[in-house]
C-alpha positions in Angstrom: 40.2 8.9 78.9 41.3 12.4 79.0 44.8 11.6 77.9 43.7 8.8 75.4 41.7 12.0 73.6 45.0 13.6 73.3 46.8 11.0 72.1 44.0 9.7 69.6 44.3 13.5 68.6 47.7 13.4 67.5 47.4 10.7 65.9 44.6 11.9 63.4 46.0 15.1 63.6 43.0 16.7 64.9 41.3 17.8 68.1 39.9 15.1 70.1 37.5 16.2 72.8 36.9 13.7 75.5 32.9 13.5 76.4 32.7 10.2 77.9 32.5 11.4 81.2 34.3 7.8 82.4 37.4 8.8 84.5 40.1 6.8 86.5 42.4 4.6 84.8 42.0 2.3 81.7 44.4 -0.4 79.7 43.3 -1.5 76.8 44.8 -2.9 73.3 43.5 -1.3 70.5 44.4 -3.1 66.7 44.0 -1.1 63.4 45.9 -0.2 60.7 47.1 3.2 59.8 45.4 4.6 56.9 48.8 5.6 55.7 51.6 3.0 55.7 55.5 4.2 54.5 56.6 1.2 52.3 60.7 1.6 52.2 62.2 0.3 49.5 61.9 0.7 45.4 59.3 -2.2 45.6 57.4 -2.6 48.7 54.8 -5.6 49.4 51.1 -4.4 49.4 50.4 -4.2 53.3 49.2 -7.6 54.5 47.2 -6.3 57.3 43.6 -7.6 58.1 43.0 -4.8 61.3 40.5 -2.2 60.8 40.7 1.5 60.4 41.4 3.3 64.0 37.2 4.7 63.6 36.1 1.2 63.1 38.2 -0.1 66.2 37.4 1.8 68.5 33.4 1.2 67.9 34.0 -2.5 67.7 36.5 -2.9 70.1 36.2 0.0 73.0 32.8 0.9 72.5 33.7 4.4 71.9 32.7 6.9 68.9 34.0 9.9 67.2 31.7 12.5 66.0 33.0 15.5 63.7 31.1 19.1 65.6 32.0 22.3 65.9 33.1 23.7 69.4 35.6 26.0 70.8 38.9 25.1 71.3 41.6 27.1 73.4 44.4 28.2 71.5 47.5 30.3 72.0 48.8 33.0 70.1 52.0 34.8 69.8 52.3 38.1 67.9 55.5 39.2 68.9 58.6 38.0 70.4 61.9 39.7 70.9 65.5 38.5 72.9 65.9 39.0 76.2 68.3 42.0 76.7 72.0 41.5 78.1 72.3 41.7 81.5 
């Protein structure tokens, strides 16, 4: 579940903290739609998709849900960098 958070993460583009506690692993099919959808072309089709938004699915269909909170995160920071010297 670990991973999933990460991936579910990147794909919302936010941090996803896994506090299901369940461990091992897990296959599953997940439908939704994106809430953003590229059309290509001058006059795309209106998207023809009856799946639900990724927060409904994964209530309805894994059981799981996300809650917005605050908490600490770790991140890295970098306030200087320089080339390694020739040898």
């Amino acid at each position: 579940m670990e991973q999933f958070a990460k991936r579910l993460g990147g794909q919302l583009g936010r941090t996803v903290v896994d506090r299901t506690g369940l461990a091992g692993n897990f296959a599953f099919d997940l439908e939704w739609t994106p809430d953003t959808i590229q059309p290509i072309g001058p006059n795309p089709p209106p998207a023809q998709s009856s799946d639900p938004s990724i927060f409904t699915a994964l209530q309805e269909q894994l059981g799981l849900k996300l809650e917005v909170t605050r908490g600490q995160i770790e991140i890295l920071v970098v306030d200087h960098a320089e080339r390694p010297s020739e040898n």
